[in-house]
SERO-4910 file (N, C-alpha, C, O; in steps of 0.05 Angstrom, whole numbers):
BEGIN
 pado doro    nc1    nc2    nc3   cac1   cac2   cac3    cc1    cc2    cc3    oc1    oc2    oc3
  Unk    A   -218   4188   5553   -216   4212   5570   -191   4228   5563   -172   4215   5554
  Unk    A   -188   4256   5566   -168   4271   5561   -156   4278   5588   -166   4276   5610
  Unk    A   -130   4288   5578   -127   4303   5608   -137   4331   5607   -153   4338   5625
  Unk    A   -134   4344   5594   -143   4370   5593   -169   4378   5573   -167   4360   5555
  Unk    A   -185   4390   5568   -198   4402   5564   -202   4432   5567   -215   4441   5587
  Unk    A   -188   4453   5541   -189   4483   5541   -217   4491   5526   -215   4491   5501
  Unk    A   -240   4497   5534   -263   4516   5528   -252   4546   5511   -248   4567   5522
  Unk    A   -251   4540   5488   -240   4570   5474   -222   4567   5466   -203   4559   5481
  Unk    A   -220   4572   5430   -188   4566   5422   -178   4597   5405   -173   4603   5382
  Unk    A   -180   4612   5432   -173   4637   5431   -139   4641   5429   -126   4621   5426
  Unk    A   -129   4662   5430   -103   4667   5446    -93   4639   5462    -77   4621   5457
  Unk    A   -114   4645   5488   -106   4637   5512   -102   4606   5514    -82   4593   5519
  Unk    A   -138   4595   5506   -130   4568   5492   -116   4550   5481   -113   4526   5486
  Unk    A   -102   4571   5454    -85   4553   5440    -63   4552   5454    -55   4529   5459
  Unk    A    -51   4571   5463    -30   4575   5484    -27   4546   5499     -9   4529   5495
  Unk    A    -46   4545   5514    -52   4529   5535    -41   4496   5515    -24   4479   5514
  Unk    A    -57   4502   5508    -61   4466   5491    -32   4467   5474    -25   4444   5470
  Unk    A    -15   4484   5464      9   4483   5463     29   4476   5486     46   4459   5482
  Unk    A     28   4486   5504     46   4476   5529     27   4454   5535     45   4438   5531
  Unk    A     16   4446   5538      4   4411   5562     10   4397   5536     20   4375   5541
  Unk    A      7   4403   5502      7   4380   5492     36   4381   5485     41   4361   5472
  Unk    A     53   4394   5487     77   4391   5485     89   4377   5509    113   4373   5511
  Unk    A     72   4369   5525     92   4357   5555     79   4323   5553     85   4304   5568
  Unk    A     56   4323   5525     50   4293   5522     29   4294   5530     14   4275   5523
  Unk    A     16   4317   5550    -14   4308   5560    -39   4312   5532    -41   4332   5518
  Unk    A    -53   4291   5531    -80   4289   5514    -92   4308   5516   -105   4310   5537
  Unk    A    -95   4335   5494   -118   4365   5504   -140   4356   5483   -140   4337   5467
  Unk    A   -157   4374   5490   -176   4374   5472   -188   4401   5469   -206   4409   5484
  Unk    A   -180   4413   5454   -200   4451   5444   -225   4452   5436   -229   4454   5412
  Unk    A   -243   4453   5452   -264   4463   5439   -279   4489   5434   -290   4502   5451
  Unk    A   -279   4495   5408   -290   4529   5400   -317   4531   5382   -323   4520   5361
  Unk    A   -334   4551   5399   -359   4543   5388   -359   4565   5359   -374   4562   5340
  Unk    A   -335   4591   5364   -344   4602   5331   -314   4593   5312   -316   4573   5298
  Unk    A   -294   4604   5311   -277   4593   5296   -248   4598   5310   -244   4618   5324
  Unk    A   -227   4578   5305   -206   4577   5324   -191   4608   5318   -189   4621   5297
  Unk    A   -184   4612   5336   -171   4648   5340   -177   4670   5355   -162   4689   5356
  Unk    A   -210   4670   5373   -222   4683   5376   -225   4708   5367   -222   4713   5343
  Unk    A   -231   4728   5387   -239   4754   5381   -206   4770   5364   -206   4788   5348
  Unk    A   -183   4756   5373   -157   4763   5353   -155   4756   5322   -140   4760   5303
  Unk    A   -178   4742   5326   -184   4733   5284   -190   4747   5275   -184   4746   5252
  Unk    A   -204   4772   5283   -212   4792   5269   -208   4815   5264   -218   4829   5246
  Unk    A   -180   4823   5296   -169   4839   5282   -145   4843   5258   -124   4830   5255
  Unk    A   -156   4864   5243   -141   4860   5216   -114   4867   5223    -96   4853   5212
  Unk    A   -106   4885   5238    -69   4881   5241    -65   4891   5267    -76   4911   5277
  Unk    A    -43   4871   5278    -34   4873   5306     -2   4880   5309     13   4862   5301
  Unk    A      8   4901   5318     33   4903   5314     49   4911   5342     72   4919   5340
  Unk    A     39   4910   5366     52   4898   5383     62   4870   5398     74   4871   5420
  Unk    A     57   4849   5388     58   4836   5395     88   4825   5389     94   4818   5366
  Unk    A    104   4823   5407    135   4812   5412    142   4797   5380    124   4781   5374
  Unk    A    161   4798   5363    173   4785   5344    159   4787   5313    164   4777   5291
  Unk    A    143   4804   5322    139   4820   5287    143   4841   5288    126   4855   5300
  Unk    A    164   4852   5277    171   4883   5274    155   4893   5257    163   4916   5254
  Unk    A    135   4889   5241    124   4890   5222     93   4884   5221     79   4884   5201
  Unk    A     85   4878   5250     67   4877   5248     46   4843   5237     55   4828   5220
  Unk    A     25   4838   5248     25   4809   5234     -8   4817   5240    -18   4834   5256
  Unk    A    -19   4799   5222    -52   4799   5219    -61   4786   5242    -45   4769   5250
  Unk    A    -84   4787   5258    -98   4767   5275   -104   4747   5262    -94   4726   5270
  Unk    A   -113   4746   5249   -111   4714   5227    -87   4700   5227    -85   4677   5235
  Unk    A    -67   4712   5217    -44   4699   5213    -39   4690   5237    -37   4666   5242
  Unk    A    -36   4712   5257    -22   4700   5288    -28   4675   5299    -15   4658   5310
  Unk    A    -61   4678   5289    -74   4656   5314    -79   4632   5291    -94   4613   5299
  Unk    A    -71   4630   5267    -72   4606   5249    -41   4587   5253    -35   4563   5253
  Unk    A    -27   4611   5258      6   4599   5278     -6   4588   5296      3   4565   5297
  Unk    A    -23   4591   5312    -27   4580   5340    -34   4560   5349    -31   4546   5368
  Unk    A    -55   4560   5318    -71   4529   5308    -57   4518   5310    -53   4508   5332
  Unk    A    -41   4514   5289    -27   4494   5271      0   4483   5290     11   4461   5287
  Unk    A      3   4499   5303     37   4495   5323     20   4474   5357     29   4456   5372
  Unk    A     -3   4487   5356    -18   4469   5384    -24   4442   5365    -18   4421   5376
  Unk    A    -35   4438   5338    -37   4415   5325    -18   4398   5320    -21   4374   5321
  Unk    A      2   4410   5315     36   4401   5303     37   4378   5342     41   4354   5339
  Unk    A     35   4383   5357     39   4375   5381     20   4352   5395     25   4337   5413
  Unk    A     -1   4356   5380    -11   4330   5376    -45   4345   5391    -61   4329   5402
  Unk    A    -49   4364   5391    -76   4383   5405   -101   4369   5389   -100   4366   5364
  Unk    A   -117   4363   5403   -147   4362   5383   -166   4391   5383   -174   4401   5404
  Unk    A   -170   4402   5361   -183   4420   5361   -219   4421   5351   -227   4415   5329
  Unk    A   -230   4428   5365   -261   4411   5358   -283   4436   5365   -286   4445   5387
  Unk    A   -300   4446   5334   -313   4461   5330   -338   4454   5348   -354   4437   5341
  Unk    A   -341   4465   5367   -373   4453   5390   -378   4466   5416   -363   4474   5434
  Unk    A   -401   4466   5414   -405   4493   5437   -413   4471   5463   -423   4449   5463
  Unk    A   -406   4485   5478   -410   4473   5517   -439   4489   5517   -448   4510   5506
  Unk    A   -452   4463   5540   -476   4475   5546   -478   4468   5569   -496   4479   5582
  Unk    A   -460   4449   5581   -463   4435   5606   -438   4438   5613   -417   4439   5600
  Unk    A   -443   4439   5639   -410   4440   5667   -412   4413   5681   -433   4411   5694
  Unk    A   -397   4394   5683   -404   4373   5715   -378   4371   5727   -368   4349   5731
  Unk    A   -364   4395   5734   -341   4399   5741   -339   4389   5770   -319   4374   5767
  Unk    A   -344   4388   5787   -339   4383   5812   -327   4357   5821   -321   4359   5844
  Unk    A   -321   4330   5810   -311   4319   5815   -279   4314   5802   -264   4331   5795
  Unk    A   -276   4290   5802   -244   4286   5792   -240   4271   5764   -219   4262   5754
  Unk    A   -263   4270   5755   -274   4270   5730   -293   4297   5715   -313   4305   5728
  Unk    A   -289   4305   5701   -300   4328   5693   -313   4324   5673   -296   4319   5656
  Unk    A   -335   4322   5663   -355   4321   5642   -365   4349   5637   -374   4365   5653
  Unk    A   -363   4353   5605   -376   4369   5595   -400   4364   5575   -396   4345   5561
  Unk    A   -419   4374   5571   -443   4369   5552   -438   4380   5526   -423   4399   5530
  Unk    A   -443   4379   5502   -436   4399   5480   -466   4396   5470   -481   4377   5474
  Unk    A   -472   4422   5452   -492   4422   5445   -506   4395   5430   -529   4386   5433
  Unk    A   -491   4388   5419   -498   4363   5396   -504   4329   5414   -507   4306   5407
  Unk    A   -505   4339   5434   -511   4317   5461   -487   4293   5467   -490   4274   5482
  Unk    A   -467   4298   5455   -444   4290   5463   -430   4308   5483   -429   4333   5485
  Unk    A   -416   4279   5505   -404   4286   5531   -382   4280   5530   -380   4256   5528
  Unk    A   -350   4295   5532   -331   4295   5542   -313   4298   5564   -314   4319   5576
  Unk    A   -293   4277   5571   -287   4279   5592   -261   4285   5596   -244   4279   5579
  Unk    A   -254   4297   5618   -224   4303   5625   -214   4303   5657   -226   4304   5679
  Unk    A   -198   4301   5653   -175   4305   5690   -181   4334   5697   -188   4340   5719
  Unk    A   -176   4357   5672   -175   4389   5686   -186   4395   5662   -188   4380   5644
  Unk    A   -193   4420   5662   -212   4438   5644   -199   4462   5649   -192   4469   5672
  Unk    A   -195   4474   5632   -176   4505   5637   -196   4525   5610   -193   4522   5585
  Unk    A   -212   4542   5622   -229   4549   5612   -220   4587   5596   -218   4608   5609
  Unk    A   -216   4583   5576   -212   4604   5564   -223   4626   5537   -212   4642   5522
  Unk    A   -255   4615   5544   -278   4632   5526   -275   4663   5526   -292   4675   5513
  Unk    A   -258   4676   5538   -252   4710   5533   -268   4721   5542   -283   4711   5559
  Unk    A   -273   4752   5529   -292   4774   5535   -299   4781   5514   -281   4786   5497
  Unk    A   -332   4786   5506   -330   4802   5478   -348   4836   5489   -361   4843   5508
  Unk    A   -340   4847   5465   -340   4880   5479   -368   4879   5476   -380   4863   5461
  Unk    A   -383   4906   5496   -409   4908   5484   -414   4926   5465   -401   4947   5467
  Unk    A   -440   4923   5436   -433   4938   5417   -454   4961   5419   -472   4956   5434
  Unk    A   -454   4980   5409   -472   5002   5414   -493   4991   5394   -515   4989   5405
  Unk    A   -494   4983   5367   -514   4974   5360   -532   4992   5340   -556   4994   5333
  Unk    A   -510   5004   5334   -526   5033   5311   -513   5032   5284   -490   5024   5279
  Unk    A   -529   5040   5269   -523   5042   5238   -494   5044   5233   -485   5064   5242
  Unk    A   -478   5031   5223   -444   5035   5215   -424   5027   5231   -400   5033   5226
  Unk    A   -433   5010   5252   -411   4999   5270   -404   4978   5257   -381   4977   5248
  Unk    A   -421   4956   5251   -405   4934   5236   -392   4940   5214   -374   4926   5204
  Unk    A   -402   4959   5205   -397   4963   5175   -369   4973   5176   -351   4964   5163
  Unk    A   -367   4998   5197   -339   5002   5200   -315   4995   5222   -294   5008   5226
  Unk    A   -326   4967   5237   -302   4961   5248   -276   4955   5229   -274   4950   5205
  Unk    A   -257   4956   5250   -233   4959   5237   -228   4973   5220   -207   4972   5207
  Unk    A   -247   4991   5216   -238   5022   5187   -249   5036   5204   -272   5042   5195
  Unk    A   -246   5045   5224   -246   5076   5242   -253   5061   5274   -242   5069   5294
  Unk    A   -275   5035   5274   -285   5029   5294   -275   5013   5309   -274   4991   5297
  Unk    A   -264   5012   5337   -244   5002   5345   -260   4997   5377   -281   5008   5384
  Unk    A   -247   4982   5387   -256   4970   5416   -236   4961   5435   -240   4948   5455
  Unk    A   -207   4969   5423   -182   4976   5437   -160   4990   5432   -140   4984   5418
  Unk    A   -166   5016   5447   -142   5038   5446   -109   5025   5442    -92   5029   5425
  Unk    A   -108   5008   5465    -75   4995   5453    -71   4987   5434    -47   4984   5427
  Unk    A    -90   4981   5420    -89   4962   5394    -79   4975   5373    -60   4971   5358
  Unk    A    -98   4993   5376   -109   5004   5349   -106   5031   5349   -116   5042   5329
  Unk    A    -89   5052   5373    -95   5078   5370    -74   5097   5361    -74   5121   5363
  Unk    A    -48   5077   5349    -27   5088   5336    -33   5097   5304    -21   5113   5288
  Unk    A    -57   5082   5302    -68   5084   5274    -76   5118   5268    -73   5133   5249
  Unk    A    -82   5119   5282   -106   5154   5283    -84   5174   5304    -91   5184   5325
  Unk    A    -59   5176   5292    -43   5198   5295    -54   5227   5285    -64   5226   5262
  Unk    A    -55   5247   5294    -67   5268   5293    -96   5269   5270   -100   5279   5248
  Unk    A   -111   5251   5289   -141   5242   5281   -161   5253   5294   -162   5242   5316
  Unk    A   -178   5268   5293   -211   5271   5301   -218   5241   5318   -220   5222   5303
  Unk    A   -222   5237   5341   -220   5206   5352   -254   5219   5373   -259   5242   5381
  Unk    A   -264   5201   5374   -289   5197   5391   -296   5181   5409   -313   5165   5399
  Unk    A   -291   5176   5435   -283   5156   5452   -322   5154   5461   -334   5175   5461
  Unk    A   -335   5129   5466   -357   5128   5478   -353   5114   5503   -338   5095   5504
  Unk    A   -370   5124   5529   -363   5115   5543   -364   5139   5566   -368   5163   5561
  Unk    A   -358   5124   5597   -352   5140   5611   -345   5144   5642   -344   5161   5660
  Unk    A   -340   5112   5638   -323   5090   5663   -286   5096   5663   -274   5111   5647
  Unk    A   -276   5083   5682   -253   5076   5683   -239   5075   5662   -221   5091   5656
  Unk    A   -248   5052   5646   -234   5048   5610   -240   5069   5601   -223   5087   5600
  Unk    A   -264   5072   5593   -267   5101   5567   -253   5115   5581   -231   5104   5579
  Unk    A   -251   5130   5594   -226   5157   5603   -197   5147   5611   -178   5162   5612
  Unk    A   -196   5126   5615   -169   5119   5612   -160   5118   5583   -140   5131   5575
  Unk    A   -175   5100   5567   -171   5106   5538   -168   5125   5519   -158   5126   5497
  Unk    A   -183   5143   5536   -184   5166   5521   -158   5176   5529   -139   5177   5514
  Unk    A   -157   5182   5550   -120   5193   5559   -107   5182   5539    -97   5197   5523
  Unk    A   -104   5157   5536    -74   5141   5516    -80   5153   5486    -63   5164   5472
  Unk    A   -107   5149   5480   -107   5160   5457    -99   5191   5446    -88   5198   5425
  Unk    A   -108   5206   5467   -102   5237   5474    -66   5237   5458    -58   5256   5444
  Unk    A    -50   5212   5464    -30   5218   5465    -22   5213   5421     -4   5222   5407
  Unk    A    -42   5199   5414    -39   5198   5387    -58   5229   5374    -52   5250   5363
  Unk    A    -77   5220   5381    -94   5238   5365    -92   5269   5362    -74   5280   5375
  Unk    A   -109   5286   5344   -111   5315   5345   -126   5321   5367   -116   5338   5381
  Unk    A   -154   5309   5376   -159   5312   5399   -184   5291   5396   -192   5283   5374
  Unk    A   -198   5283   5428   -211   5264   5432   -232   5274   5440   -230   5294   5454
  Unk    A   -257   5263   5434   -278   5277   5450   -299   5253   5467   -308   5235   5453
  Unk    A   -302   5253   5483   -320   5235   5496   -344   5234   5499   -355   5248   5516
  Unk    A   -354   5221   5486   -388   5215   5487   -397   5203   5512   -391   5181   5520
  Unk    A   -416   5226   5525   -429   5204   5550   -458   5207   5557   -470   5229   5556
  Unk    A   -465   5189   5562   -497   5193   5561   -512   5202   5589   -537   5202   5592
  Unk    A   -487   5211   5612   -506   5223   5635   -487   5249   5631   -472   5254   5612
  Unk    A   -492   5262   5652   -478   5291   5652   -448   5288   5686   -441   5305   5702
  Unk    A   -443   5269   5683   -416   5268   5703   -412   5240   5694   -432   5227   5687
  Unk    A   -385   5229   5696   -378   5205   5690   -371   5185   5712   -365   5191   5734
  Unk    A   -373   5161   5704   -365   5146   5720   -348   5137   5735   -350   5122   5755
  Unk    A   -321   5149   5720   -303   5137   5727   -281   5149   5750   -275   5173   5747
  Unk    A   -272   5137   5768   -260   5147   5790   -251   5175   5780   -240   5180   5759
  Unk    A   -260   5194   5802   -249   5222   5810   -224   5230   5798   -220   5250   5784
  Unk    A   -199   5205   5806   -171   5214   5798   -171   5220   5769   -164   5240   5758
  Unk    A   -181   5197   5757   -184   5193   5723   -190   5214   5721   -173   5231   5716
  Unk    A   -223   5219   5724   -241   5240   5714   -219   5265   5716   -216   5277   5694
  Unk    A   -207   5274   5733   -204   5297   5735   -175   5300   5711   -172   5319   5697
  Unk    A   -158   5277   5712   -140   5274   5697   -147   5288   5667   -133   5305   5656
  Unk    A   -178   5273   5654   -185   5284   5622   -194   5303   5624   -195   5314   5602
  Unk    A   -207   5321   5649   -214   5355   5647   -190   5360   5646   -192   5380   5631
  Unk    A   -163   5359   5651   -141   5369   5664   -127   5374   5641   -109   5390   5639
  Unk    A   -139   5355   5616   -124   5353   5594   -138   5364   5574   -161   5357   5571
  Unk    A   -124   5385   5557   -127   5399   5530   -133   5387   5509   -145   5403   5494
  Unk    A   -130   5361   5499   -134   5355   5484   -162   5328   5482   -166   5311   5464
  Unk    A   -177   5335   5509   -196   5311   5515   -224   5339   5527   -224   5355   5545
  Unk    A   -245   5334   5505   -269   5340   5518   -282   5327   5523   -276   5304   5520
  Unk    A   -311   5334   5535   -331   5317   5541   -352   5323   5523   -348   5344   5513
  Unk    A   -376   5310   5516   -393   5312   5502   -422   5298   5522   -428   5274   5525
  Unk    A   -438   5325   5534   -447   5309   5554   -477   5303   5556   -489   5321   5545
  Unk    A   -493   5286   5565   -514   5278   5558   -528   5268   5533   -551   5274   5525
  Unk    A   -505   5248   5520   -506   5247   5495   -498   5218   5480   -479   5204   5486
  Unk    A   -518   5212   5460   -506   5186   5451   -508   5176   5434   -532   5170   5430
  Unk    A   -482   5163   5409   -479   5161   5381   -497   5147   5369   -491   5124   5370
  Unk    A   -518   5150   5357   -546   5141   5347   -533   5131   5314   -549   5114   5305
  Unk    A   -510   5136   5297   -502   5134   5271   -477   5135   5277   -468   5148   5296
  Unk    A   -461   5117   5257   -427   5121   5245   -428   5124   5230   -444   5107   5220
  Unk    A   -413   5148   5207   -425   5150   5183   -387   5148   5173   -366   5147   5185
  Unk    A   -396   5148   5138   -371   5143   5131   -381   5133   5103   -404   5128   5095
  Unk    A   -356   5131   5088   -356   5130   5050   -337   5091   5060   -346   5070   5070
  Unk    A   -315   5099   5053   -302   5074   5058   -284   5068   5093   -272   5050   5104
  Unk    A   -291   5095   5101   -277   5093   5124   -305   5112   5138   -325   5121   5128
  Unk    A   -292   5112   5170   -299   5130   5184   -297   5160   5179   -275   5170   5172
  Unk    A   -322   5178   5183   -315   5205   5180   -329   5218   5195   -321   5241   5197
  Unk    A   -353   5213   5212   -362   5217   5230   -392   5200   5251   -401   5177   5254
  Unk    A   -396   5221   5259   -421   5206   5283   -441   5224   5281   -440   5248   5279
  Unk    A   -463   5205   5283   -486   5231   5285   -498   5216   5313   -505   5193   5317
  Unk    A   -497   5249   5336   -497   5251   5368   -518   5256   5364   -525   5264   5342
  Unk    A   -540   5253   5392   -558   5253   5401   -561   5266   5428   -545   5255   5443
  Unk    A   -573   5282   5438   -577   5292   5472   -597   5280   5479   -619   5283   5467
  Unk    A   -595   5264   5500   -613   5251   5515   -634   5262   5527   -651   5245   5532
  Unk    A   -640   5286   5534   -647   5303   5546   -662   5318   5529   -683   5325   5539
  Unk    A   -656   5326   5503   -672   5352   5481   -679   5335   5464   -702   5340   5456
  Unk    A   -665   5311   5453   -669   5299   5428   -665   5304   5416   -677   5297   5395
  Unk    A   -643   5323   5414   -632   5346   5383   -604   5326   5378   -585   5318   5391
  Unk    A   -617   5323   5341   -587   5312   5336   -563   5328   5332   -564   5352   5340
  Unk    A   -541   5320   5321   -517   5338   5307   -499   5313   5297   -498   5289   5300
  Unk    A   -480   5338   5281   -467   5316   5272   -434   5321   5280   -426   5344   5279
  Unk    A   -420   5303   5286   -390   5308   5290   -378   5295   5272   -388   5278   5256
  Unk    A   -352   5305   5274   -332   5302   5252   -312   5276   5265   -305   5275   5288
  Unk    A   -308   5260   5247   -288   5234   5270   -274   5213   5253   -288   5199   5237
  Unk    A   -258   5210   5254   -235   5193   5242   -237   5166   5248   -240   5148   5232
  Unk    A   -236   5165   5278   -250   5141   5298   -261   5136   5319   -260   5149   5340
  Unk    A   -271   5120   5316   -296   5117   5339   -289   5087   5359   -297   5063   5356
  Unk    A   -274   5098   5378   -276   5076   5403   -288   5073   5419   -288   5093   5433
  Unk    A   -302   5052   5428   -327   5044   5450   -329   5034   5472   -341   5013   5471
  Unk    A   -324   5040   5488   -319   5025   5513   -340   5025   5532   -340   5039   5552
  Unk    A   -362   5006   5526   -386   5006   5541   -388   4987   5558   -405   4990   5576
  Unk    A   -367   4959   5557   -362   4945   5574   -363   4918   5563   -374   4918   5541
  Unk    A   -355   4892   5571   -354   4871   5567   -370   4853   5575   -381   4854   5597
  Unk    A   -374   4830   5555   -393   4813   5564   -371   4784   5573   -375   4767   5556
  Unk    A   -359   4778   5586   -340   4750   5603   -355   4727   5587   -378   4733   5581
  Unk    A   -348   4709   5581   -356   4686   5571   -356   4674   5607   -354   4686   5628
  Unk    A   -361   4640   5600   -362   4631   5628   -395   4618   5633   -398   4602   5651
  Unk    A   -412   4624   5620   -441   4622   5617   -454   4594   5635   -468   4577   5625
  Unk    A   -449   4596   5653   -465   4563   5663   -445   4548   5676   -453   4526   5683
  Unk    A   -421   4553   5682   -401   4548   5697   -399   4561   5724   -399   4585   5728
  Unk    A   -398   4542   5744   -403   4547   5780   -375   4548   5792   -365   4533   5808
  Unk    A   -363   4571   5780   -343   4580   5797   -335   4605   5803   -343   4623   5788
  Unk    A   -317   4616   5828   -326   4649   5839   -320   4662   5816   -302   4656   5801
  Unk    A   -343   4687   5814   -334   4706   5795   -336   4734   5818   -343   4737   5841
  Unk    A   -325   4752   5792   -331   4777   5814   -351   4784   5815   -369   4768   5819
  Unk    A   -357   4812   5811   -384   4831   5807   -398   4840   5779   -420   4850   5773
  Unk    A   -376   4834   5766   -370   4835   5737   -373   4811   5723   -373   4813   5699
  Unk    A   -377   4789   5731   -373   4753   5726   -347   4754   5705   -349   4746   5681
  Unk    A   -321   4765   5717   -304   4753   5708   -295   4727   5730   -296   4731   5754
  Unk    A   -289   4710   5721   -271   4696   5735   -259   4700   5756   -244   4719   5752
  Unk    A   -257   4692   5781   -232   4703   5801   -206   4667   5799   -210   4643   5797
  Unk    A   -188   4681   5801   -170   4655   5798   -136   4665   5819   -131   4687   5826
  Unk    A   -125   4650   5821   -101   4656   5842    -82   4657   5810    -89   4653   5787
  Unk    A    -45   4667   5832    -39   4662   5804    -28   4645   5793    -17   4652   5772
  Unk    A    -25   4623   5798    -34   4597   5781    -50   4592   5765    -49   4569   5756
  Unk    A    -75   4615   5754   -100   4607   5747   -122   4586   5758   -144   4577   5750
  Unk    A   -113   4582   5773   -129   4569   5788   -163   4572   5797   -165   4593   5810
  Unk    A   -177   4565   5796   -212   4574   5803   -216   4567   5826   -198   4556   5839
  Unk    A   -241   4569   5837   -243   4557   5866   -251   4531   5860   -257   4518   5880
  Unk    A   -254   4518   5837   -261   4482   5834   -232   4475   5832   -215   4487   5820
  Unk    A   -230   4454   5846   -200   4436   5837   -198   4425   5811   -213   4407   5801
  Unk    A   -174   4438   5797   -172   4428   5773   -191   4441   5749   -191   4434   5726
  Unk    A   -207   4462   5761   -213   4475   5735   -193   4504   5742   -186   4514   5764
  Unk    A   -187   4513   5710   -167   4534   5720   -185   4557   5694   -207   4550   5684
  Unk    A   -174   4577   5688   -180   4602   5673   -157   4616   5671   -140   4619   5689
  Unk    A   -157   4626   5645   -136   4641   5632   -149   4656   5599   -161   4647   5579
  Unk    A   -141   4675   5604   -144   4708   5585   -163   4730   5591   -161   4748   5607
  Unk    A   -181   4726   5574   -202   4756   5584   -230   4751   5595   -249   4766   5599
  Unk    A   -225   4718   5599   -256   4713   5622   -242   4721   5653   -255   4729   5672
  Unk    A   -217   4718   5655   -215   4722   5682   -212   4751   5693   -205   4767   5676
  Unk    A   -216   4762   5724   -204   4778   5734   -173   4786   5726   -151   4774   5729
  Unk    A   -178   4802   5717   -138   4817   5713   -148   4854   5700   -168   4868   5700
  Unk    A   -120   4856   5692   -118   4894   5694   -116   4898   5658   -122   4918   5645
  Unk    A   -107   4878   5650    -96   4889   5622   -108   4863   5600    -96   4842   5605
  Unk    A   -123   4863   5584   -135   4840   5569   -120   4845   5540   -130   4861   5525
  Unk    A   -100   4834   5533    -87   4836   5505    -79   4804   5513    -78   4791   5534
  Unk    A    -71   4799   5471    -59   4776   5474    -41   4761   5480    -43   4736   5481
  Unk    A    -16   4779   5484      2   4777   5505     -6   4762   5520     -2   4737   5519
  Unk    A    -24   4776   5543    -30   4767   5561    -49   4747   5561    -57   4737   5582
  Unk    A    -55   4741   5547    -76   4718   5549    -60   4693   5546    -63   4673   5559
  Unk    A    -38   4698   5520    -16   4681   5513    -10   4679   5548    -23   4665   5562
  Unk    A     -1   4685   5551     16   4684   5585     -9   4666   5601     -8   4641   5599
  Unk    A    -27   4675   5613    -40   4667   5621    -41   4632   5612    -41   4613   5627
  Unk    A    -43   4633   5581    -57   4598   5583    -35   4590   5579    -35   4576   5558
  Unk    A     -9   4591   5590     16   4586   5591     16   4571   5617     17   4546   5618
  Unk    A     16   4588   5639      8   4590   5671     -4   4564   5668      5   4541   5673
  Unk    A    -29   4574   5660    -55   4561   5671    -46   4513   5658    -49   4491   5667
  Unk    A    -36   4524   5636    -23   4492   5622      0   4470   5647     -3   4447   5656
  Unk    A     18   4489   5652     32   4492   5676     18   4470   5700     20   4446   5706
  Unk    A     -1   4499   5713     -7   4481   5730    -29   4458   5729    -32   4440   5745
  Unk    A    -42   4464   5704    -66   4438   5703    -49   4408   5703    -58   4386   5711
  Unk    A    -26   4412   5692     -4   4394   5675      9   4377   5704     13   4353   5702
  Unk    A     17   4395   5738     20   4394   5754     -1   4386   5773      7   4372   5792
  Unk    A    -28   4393   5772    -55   4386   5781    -57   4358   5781    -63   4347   5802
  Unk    A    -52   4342   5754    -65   4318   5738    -34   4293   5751    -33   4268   5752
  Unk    A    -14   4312   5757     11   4283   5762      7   4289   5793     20   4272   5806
  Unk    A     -5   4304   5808    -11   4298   5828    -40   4283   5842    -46   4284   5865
  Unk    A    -55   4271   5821    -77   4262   5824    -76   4232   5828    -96   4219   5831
***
């Protein structure tokens, strides 16, 4: 039996399994696609505290590996299919019909974005196609930028980006947006943010990069084509968490106190499955920091 058990050897995960196995407690990581998560793929991250210079998502989260391993972490490629969380034994199922057990489970499977699903998105993520303005929107300094979307995030994003780009235009597929009044009125308010309305990106087109979108009206069915440097999407997230019985919100993220804590004793959550305001790796780092903390405190009071 372990004491811990982290679901996701994301950010947040490795984090996690670095602090508990540094305090001696037995972890165990299990990741069903490859250790790093959704930060493996982005090709360069340059906010993140102590690279002035910027460092690859690869690189970062292969540090993360190797420093949660150095500490004595098991890291183990296998997907959960089963929860039997409720007691003071915690059993998990993995696909391959092996069961693992632990004291606490600190569950850190993330969020992955939703994708629009049209000709040239895969092709051009990370070369125009992006799915976080903080990330990524220093890149496209006085850029043609195309925000999709038309919630809270997309117009908030579009604002931050407003602040790099030549100008931003927003794709949305009803004719008023979603997103709270204050927002909304904030990107009419602003010069350098239009709307593009009843409308929605059917193509990303592009040679080796992004160069534009071919728009659609929902309404006429008339295409066109726009001009665009980059194309960010903010259609919403899908929470990992899949088959796990603990409160989520309306959204099925996670709800957790801040301890990370869940409403099961001893299962906790930390990064972008849970409720919070800002999903970067920072913060996820932080989070399975927390969340190691108290599982680490959970298990010597048992």
């Amino acid at each position: 039996m372990y004491d811990i058990i982290c679901v996701g050897a994301g950010p947040a995960g490795l984090t996690a399994a670095i602090y508990a196995s540094r305090e001696s407690l037995s972890v165990l990581v299990l990741e069903r696609m490859v250790a790093g998560g959704q930060a493996v793929m982005t090709e360069f991250i340059e906010n993140y505290p102590g690279f002035a210079k910027g460092v690859s998502g690869y690189d970062l989260t292969d540090a993360m590996r190797a420093q949660a391993e150095r500490f004595g972490a098991e890291i183990r490629l296998a997907d959960v299919v089963g929860y039997d969380i409720d007691g003071d034994v915690k059993r998990l199922t993995l696909s391959n019909g092996d069961v693992v057990e632990s004291k606490a489970v600190i569950l850190t499977q993330g969020a992955t974005h939703k994708h629009l699903g049209v000709p040239g998105e895969d092709k051009f993520s990370g070369r125009g196609v992006s799915y976080c303005a903080v990330c990524d929107g220093a890149f496209f300094k006085d850029k043609e930028i195309v925000v999709v979307g038309g919630g809270n995030s997309a117009v908030q994003d579009a604002l931050y980006l407003a602040k790099y780009g030549s100008h931003v235009t927003i794709v949305h597929r009803r004719n008023e947006l979603r997103a709270q009044k204050v927002i909304a009125q904030r990107a009419f308010d602003n010069p350098k943010v239009s709307i593009c309305w009843d409308s929605v990106v059917k193509e990303i087109k592009g040679a080796n990069a992004v160069e534009g979108v071919v728009l659609e009206n929902v309404k006429t069915g008339e295409k066109s084509d726009m001009k665009a440097d980059g194309v960010f999407i903010f259609i919403g997230l899908n929470p990992g968490g899949e088959g796990v019985d603990v409160k989520k919100d309306d959204y099925g993220y996670i709800v957790t106190d801040e301890e990370m804590a869940t409403s099961v004793p001893g299962v906790f959550a930390a990064g972008d499955i849970r409720q919070k305001s800002l999903r970067q790796v920072i913060t996820a780092c932080a989070d399975g920091a927390v969340a190691a903390d108290a599982a680490g405190r959970y298990i010597a009071m048992k």
